[in-house]
TORLOKOL-425289 format. One line per 2 residues: their letters; for each residue x, z, y of C-alpha. Coordinates in steps of 0.001 Angstrom, whole numbers, plus 500000, padded with zeros to 6 digits. Layout:
REM TORLOKOL-425289
a) X Z Y  ...
//
This chain:
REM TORLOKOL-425289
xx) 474768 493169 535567  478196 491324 534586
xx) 479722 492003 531304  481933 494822 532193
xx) 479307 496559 533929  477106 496558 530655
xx) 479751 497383 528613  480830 500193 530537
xx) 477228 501548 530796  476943 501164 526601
xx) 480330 503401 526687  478675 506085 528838
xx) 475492 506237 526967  476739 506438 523746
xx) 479912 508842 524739  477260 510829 526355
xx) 474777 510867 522878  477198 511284 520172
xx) 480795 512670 521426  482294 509700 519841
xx) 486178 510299 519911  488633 508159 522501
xx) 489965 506099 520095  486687 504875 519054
xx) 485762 504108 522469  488603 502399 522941
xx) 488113 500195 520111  484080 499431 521183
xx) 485781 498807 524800  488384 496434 522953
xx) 485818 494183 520319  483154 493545 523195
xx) 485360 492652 525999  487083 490182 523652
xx) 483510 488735 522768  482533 488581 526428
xx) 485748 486703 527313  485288 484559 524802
xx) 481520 483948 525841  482985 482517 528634
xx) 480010 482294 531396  477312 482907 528821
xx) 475525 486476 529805  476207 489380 527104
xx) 472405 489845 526646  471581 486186 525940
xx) 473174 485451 522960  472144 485496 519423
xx) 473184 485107 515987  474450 482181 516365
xx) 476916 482644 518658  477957 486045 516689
xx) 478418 483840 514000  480895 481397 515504
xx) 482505 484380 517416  483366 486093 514025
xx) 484330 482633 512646  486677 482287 515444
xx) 488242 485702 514760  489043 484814 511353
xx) 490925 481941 511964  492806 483632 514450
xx) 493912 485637 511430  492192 488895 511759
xx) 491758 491270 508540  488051 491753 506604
xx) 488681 495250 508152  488967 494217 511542
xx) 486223 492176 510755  484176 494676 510235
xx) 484802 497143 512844  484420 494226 515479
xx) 480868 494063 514114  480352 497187 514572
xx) 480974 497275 517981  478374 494816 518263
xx) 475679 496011 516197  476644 499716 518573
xx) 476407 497352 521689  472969 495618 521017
xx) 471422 498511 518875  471580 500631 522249
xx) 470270 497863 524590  467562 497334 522349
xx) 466513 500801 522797  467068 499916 526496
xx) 464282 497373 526308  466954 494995 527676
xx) 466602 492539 524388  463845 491427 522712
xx) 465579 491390 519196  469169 492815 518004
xx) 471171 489442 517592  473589 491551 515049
xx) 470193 491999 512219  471278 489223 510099
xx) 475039 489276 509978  476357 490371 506789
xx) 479691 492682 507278  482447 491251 505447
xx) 484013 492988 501879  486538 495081 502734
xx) 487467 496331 499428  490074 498102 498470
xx) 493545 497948 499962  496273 496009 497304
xx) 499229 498056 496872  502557 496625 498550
xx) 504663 495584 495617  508163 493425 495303
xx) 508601 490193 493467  510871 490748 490904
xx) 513957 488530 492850  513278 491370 495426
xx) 513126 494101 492857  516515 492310 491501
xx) 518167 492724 494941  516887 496451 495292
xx) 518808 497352 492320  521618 495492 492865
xx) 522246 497637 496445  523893 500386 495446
xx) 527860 500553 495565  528433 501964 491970
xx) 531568 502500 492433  531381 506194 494075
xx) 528896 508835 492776  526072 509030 495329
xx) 525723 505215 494785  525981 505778 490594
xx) 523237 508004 490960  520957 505653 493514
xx) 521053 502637 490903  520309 505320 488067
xx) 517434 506397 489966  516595 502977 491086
xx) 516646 501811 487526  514423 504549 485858
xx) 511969 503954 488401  511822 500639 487887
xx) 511746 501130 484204  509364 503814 483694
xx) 506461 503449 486392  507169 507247 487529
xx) 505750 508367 490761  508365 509103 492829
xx) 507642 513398 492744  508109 512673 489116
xx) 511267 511473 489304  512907 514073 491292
xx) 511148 516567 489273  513104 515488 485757
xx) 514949 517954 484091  517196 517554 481568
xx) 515050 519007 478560  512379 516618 479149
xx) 514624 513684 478267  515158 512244 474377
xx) 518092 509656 474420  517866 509413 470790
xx) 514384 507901 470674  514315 506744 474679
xx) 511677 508536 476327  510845 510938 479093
xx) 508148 513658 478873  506190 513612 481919
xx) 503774 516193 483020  501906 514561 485845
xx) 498810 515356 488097  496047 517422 486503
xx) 499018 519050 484436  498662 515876 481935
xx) 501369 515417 479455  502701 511429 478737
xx) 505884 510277 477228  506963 507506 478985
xx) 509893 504597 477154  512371 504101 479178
xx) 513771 501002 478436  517409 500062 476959
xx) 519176 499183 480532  518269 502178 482406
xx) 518454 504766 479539  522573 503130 479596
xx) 522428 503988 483178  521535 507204 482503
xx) 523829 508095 479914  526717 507522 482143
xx) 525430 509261 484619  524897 512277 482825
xx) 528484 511466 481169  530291 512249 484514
xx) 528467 511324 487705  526388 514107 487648
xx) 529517 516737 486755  531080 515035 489744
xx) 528025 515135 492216  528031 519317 491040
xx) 531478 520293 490623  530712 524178 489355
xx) 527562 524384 490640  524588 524355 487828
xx) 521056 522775 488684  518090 522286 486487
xx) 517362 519118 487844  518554 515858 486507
xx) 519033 514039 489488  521376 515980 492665
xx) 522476 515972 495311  526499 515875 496411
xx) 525076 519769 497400  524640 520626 494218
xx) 520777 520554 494871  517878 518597 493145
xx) 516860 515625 494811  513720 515402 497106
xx) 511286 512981 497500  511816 512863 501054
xx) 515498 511958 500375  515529 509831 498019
xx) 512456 507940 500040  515303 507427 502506
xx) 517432 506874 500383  515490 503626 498853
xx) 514938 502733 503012  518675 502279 502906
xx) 519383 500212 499559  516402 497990 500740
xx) 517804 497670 504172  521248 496284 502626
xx) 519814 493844 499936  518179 492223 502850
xx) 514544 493137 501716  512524 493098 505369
xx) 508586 494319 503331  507605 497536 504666
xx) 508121 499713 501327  505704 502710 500375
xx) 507281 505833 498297  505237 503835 495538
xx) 506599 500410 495912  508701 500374 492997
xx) 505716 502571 490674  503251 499315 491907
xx) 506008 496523 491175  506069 498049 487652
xx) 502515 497838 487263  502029 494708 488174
xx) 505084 493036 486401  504091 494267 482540
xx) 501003 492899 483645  502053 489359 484742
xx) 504194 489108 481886  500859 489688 479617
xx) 501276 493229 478765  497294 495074 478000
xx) 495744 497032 481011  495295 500341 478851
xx) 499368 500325 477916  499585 499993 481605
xx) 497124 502821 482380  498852 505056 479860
xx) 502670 504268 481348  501309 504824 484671
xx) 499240 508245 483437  496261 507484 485072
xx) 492886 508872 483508  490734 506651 485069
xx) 491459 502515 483459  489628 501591 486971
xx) 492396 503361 488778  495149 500802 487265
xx) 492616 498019 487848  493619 497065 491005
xx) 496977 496077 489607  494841 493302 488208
xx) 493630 492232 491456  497932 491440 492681
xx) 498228 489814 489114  495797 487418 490107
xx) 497301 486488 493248  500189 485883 491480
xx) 498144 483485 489385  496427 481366 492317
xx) 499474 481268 493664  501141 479672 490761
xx) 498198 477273 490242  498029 476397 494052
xx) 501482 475582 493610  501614 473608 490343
xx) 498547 472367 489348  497242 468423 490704
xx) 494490 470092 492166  495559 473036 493138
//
């Protein structure tokens, strides 16, 4: 049988056995008609782990994610597990390949010239663009998710000694500093952008809209879309971005993993762990760079 022929039989059989959805299909379809092209004019059922081996190699260098990785071995382990069954192969050539560490995902963060640039967007000198850099700032400064933001209300904010209460998730309490530049942002917003932004109107919420409204997270998710659009930054953001750049810039700058848990109010320390996996990047980077052997 050629290669498509088998392949399309393994589909069948195991569409047939276990319902598997069509994306999945698609994806076995995808991995093992890459491998048989890239056989060449070596039959599907003749190869072993060798040739897996090099295949996977070759993947890799062609720049292909651990999670990729993965999945493309399981394809193959699908493909040869079933014709093993078949009696079509004496031995599964997949037994002794080891799947690669996937991990778990980094979170996208911004260098801090990026983070710079972010701030620096907003036109200050009309209200809606006051209030962006305010928010900008005190996200920057504090860690907050992004819900917590929008959620602040007046009453949970001391200027005098420059904190915000935060009630987060699990309806845990955390005072959070906010830092000398943004807490002077703040001030003059509450001074008179805010008035402005509400004319008459009265809203609980510190942060509003030129409505009169509180600010959403959906907005003001746009709304940092925009500001990063104009300062030129082209990373695909997350509604976190600015939360992670936080993290991971106390912690470059040597501050301890629990203050950084604490700020960020997570209850689990390995939660904020995986800021110290981006530190570290930061670090072989810097050694790559600098050091004679790098």
């Amino acid at each position: 049988m050629t290669a498509s022929a088998l392949i399309e039989q393994f589909l069948d059989a195991v569409w047939v056995e276990q319902g598997l959805s069509e994306n999945t299909l698609s994806a076995y379809s995808s991995d093992l008609r890459i491998f048989a092209a890239w056989l060449k004019d070596k039959p599907l059922l003749d190869v072993d782990g060798g040739d897996l081996s090099l295949f996977l190699a070759s993947r890799y260098k062609a720049g292909i994610s651990n999670r990729s990785s993965a999945r493309i071995l399981s394809s193959l382990r699908r493909f040869y597990g079933y014709y093993l069954r078949e009696n079509r192969i004496k031995t599964d050539p997949t037994l002794l390949l080891s799947a690669p560490h996937i991990g778990r995902p980094l979170p996208m963060s911004l260098s801090e010239h990026d983070v710079e640039l972010l701030l620096n967007a907003p036109e200050v000198t009309n209200p809606l663009g006051f209030r962006d850099k305010t928010m900008l700032e005190m996200l920057y400064a504090t860690g907050l998710r992004v819900s917590e933001l929008v959620g602040l209300k007046f009453a949970e904010i001391s200027f005098r000694q420059g904190v915000v209460r935060i009630v987060g998730k699990g309806n845990k309490e955390r005072l959070v500093p906010v830092g000398e530049e943004a807490m002077n942002w703040l001030e003059a917003y509450m001074g008179q952008t805010r008035k402005t932004l509400l004319g008459e109107r009265q809203c609980d919420y510190l942060f509003v809209t030129k409505r009169g409204d509180g600010m959403t997270r959906q907005a003001f998710w746009h709304i940092i879309k925009r500001h990063a659009l104009t300062a030129g930054i082209s990373k695909e953001l997350s509604p976190h971005t600015l939360r992670h750049a936080f993290a991971t810039h106390l912690l470059n700058h040597g501050a301890d993993l629990r203050v950084v848990q604490l700020l960020l109010g997570h209850s689990d320390l390995s939660t904020t762990q995986i800021y110290t996996h981006i530190a570290r990047e930061r670090l072989k980077d810097l050694h790559a760079k600098f050091h004679p052997r790098g």
